[in-house]
C-alpha positions as CSV (number, residue, x, y, z in Angstrom):
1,X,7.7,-12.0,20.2
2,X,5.3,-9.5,22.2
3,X,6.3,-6.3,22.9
4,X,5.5,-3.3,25.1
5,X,4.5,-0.4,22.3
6,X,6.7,2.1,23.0
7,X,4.5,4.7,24.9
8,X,5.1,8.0,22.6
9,X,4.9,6.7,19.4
10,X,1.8,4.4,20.4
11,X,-1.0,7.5,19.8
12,X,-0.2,7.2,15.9
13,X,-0.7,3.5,16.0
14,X,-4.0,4.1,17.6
15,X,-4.9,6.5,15.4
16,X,-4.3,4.6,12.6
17,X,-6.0,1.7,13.7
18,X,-9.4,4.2,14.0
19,X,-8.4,6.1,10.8
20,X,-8.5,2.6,8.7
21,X,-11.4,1.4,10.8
22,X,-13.6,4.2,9.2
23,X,-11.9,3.7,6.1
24,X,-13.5,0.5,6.1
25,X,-16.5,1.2,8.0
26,X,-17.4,4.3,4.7
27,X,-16.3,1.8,2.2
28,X,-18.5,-0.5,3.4
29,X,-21.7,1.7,3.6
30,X,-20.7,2.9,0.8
31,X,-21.3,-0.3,-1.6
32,X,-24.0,-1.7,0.2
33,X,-26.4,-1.2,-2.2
34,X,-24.0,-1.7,-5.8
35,X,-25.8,-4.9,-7.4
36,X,-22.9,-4.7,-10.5
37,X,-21.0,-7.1,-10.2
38,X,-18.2,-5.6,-12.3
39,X,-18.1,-2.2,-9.3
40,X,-18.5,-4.6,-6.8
41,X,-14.9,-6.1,-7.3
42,X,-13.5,-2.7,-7.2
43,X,-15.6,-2.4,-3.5
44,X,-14.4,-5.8,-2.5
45,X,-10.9,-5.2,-3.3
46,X,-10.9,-1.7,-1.6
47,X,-12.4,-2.8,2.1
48,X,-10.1,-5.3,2.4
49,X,-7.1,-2.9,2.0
50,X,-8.0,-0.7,5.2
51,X,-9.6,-3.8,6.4
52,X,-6.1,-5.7,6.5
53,X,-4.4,-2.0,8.2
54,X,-7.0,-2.0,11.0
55,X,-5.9,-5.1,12.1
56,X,-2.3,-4.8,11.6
57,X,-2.4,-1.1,13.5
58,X,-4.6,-2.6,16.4
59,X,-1.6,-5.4,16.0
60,X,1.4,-2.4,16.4
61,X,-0.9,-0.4,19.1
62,X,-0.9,-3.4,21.9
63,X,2.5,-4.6,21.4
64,X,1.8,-7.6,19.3
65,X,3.1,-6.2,16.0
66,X,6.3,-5.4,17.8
67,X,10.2,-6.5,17.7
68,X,13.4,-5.8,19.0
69,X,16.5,-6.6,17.8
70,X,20.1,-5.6,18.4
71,X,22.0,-3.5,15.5
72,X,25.6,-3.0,15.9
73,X,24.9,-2.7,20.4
74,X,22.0,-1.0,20.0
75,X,18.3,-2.3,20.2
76,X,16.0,-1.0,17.6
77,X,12.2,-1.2,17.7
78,X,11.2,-2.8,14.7
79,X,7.3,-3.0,13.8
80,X,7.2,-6.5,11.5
81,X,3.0,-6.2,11.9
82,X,3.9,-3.2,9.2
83,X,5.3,-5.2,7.0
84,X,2.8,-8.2,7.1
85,X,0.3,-5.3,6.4
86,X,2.1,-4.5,3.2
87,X,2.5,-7.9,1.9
88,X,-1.9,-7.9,1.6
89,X,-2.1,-4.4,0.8
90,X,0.4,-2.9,-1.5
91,X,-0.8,-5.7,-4.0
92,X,-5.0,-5.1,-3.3
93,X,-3.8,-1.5,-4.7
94,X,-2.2,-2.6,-7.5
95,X,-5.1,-4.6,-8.7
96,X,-7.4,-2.3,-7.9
97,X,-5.6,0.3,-10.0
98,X,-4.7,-2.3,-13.0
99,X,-8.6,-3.4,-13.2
100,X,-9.4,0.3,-13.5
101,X,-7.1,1.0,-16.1
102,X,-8.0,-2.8,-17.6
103,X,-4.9,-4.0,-17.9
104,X,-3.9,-7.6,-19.2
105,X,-3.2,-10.4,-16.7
106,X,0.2,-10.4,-17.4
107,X,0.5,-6.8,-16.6
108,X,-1.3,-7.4,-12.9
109,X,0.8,-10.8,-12.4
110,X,3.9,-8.4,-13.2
111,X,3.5,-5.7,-10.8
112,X,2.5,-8.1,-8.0
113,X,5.4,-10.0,-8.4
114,X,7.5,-7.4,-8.3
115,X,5.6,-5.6,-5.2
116,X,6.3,-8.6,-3.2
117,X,9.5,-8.9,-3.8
118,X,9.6,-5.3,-2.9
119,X,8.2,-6.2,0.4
120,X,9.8,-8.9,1.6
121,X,13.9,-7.4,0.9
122,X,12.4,-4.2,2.5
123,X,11.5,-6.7,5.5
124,X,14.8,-8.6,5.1
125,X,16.8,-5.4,5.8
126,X,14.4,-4.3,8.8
127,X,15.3,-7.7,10.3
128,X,18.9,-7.4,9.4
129,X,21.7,-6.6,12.2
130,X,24.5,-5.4,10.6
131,X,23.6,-1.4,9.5
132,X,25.9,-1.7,6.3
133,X,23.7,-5.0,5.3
134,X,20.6,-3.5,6.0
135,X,21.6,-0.7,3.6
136,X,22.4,-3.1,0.9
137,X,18.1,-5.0,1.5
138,X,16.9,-1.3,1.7
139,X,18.9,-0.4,-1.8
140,X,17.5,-3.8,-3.5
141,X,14.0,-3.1,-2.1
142,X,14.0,0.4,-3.3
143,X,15.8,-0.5,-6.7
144,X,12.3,-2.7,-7.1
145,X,10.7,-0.3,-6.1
146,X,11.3,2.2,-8.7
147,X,11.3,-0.5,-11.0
148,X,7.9,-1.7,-10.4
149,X,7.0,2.1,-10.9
150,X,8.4,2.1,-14.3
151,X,6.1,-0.8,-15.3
152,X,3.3,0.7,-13.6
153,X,3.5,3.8,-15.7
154,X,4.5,2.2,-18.7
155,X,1.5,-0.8,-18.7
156,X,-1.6,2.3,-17.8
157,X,0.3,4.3,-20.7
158,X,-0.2,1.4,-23.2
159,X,-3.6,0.7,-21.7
160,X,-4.9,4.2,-22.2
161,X,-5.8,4.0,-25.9
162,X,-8.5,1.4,-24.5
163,X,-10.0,4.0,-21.7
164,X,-12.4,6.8,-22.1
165,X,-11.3,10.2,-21.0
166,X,-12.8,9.5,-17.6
167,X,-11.5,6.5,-16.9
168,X,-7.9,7.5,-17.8
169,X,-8.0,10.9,-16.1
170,X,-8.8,8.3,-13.0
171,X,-6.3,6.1,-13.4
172,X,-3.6,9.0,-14.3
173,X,-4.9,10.3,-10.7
174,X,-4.8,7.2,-8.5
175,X,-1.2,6.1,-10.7
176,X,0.5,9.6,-9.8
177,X,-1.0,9.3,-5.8
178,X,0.5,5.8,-5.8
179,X,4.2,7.0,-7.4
180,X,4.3,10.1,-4.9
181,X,3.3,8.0,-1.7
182,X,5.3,5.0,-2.1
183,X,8.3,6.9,-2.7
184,X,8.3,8.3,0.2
185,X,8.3,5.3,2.0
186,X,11.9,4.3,1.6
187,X,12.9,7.8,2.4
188,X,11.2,7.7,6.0
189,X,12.8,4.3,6.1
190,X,16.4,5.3,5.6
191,X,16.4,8.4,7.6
192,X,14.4,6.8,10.6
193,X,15.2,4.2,13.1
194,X,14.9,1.5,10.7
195,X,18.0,2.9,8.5
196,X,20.2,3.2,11.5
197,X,20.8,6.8,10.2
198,X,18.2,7.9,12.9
199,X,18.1,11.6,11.1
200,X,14.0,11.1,12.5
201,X,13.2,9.5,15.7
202,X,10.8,6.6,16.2
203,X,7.7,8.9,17.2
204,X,8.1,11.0,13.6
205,X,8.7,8.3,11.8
206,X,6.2,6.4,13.4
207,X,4.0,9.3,12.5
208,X,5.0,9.7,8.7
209,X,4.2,6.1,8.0
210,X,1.2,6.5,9.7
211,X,0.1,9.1,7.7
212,X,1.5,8.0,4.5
213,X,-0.6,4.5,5.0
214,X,-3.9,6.1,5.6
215,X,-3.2,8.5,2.8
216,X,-2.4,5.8,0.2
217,X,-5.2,3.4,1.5
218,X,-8.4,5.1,2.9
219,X,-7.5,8.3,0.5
220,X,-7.1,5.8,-2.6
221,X,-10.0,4.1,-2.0
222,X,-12.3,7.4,-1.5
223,X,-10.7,8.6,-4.8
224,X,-11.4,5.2,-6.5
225,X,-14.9,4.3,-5.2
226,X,-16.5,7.7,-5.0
227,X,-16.5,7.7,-9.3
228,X,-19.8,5.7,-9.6
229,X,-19.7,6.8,-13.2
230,X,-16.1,6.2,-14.2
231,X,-16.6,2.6,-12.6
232,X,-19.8,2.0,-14.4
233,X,-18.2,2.9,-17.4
234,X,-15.1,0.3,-16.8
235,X,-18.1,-2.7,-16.0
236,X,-19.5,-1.7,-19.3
237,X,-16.6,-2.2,-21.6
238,X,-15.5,-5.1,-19.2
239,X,-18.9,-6.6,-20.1
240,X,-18.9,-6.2,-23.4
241,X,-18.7,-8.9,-26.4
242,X,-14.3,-8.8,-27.0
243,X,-13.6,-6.3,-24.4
244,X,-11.6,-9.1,-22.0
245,X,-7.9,-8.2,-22.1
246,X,-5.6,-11.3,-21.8
């Protein structure tokens, strides 16, 4: 259903939608010139996650990405575009971060798995218009969420013996970025408009997941994609005779 964006709130969706633009845009111009075809997964894999947030902030800035429904008499603003972002996204990071740290296919199937399950009870409870059940999706999406973190750490722990110090000081960054930042997700969630609890009003919280998005996409990726030497180092072993991990 299309919606009015809520005028206050709209200036963070905007500037998301420009923040993840660039994003893209100095990704982009960034590998232009890699002819590896090992890095240039990692550079295909990291436009598309901005890539995917342009579109669904320029979705949430118009009105498109917008719904309202009612919770216990009271209509709540509820930005599904957000969601449908997260779905592409969340995953593309996971990947990207597993590949780094050359993790099996299990491992990656795994986490994905799990990170769309994630998503979609988190999207479940947003929908939801009872407060108690939406507690009760947000507790299941956040129990898989700190569930798929566990794996997360424990799969690059048991890849590490297989990195160079380089590549797992990397992947030790990116991993610990990735466990800060999406654990604060379902704490804007509960205490914003979303969680009925309303501690945070729609602009903040609007604001924080703003900032939390382009954080743990466009600041990933410059993290990931500006180590031309650490990623060289990952296509060589990837390349070499034995080295695929199964």
């Amino acid at each position: 259903m299309l919606q009015a964006t809520p005028g206050s709130e709209s200036i963070w969706l905007w500037i998301g939608t420009i923040g993840m633009t660039l994003g893209m845009l100095y990704f982009i111009a960034r590998g232009w010139g890699v002819t590896d075809k090992e890095q240039q997964r990692f550079y295909v894999l990291t436009i598309f996650i901005p890539a995917t947030a342009a579109v669904s902030y320029f979705a949430m800035a118009t009105g498109f990405g917008l719904t309202e429904i009612d919770v216990a008499g009271e209509t709540l603003s509820i930005y599904w575009a957000r969601y449908a972002d997260w779905l592409i996204t969340t995953p593309l990071l996971l990947i990207d971060l597993a590949l780094l740290a050359q993790a099996s296919r299990n491992t990656i199937y795994t986490l994905v798995g799990l990170d769309v399950l994630m998503i979609v009870t988190g999207l479940i409870g947003a929908l939801a218009q009872t407060p108690a059940i939406r507690i009760v999706w947000w507790g299941v999406s956040t129990a898989l969420l700190v569930f798929l973190l566990y794996v997360l750490v424990q799969s690059l722990n048991e890849a590490a013996s297989r990195q160079t110090e380089s590549v797992r000081s990397l992947t030790t960054t990116l991993r610990n970025m990735l466990i800060v930042l999406w654990l604060a997700y379902p704490v804007v969630w509960i205490l914003g408009t979303e969680g009925t609890i309303e501690f945070i009003p729609l602009y903040v919280e609007t604001a924080a997941f703003m900032v939390l998005d382009l954080t743990a996409k466009v600041g990933f990726g410059y993290v990931l994609l500006r180590s031309h030497n650490v990623l060289d180092e990952v296509a060589h072993v990837d390349s070499a005779p034995g080295a695929a991990v199964d």
